[in-house]
C-alpha positions as CSV (number, residue, x, y, z in Angstrom):
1,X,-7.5,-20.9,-8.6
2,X,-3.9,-22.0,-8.0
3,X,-2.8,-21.2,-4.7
4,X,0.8,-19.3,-6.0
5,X,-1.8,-17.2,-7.9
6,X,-3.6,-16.2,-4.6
7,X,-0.9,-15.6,-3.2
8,X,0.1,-13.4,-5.8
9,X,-2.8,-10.7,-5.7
10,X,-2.8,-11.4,-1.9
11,X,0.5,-9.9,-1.7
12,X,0.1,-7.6,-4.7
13,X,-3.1,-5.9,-2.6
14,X,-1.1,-5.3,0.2
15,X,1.9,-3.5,-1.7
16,X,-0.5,-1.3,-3.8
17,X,-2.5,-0.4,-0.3
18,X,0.8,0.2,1.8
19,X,2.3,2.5,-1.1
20,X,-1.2,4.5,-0.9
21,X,0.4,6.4,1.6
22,X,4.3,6.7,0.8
23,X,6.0,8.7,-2.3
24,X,5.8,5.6,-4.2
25,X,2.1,6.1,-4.7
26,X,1.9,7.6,-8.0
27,X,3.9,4.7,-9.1
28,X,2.1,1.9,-7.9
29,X,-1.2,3.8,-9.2
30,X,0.2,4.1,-13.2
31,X,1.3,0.2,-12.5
32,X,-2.0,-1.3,-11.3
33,X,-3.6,1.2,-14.6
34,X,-1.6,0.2,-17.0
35,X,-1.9,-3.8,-16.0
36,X,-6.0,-3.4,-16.3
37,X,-5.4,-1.6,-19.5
38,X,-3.1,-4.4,-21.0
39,X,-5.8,-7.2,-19.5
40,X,-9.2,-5.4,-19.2
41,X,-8.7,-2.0,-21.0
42,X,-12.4,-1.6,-20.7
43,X,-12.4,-1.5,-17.1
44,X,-9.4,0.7,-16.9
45,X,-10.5,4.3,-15.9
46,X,-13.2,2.8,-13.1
47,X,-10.0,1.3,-11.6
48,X,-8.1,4.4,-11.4
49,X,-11.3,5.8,-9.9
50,X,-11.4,2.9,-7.6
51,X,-7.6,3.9,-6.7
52,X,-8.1,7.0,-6.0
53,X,-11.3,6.8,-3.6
54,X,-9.2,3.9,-1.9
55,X,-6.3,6.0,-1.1
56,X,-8.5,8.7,0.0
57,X,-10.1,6.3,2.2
58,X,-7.1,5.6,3.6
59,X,-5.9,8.6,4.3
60,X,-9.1,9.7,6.1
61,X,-9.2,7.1,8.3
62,X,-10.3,4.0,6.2
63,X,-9.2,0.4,7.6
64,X,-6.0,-0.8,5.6
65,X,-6.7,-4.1,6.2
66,X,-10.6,-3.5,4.5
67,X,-9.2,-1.7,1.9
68,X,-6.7,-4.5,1.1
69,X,-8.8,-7.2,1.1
70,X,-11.0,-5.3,-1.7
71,X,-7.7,-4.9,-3.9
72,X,-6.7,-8.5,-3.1
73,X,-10.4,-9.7,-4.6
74,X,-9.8,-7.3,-7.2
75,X,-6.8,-8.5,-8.6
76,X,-7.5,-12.3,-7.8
77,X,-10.6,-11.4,-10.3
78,X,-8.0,-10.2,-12.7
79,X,-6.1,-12.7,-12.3
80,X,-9.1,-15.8,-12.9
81,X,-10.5,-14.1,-16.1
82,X,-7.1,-13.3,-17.5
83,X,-4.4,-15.7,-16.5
84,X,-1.8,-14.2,-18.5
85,X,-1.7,-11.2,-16.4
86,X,-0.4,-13.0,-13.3
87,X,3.3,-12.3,-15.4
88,X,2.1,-8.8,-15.3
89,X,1.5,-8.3,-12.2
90,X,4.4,-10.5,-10.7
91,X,7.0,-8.1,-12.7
92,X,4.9,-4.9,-11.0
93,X,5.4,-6.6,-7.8
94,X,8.7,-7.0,-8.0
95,X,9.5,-3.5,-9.4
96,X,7.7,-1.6,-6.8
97,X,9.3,-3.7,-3.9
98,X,12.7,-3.3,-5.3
99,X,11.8,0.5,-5.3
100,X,10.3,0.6,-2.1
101,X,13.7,-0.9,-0.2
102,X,15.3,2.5,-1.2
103,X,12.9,4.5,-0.4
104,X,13.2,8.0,1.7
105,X,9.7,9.7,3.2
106,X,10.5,13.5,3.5
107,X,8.4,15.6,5.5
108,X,7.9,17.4,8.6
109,X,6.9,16.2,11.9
110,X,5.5,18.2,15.0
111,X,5.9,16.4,18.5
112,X,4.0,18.5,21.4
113,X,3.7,16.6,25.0
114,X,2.1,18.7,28.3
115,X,3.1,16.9,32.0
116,X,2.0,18.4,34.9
117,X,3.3,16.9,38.3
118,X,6.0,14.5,38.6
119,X,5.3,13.4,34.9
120,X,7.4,12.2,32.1
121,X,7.8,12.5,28.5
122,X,9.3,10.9,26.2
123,X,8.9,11.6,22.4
124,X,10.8,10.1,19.4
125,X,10.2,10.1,15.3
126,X,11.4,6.7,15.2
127,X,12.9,4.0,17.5
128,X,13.1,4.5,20.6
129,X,14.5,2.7,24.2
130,X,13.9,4.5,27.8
131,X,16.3,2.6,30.4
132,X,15.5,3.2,34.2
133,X,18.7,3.0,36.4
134,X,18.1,3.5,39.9
């Protein structure tokens, strides 16, 4: 298999698996449906299965890199029987990346810390940088 075209569903994998867990994941979900129904419309309802138990996997603790390595194989299949479908799936790529740059995660976030002693905390949602003058 051409080595762009690896590359392809190796990168492809990876999106689909990293947008299991944002907003964008219904999205990515119809995308990677619809491309097995244009390509392999006979396979097309065990892959949305195979979605689904993926992302659940996921979210319960699965191993991303695991779980993208099976949707990597996946697609690379896809991609060797069907080599029309690397458009496809290059144009999916693309559309769920550009949507992904803009993308805001809402939600709520609970941050409890306990120090006994001399102790210190220090709790952030995001970035954060602790400087010690003395």
């Amino acid at each position: 298999m051409d080595q762009n075209v690896l590359a392809l569903a190796g990168a492809a994998g990876t999106t689909i698996v990293t947008l299991m867990v944002t907003d964008a994941w219904e999205q990515a979900r119809r995308g990677v449906v619809s491309l097995w129904q244009r390509f392999r419309p006979q396979d097309a309802e065990e892959i949305d299965g195979l979605l689904s138990r993926s992302r659940e996997a996921l979210l319960t603790g699965g191993e991303q890199a695991d779980i993208e390595s099976e949707w990597q194989l996946r697609l690379g299949a896809l991609l060797a029987q069907r080599q029309e479908a690397t458009a496809a799936l290059s144009s999916l790529l693309s559309e769920l990346n550009s949507d992904r740059n803009g993308q805001v995660i809402s939600g709520t976030m609970h941050l409890e810390a306990h120090v006994g002693g001399q102790g210190q905390v220090y709790q952030s949602a995001r970035d954060q940088t602790v400087n010690h003058y003395r």
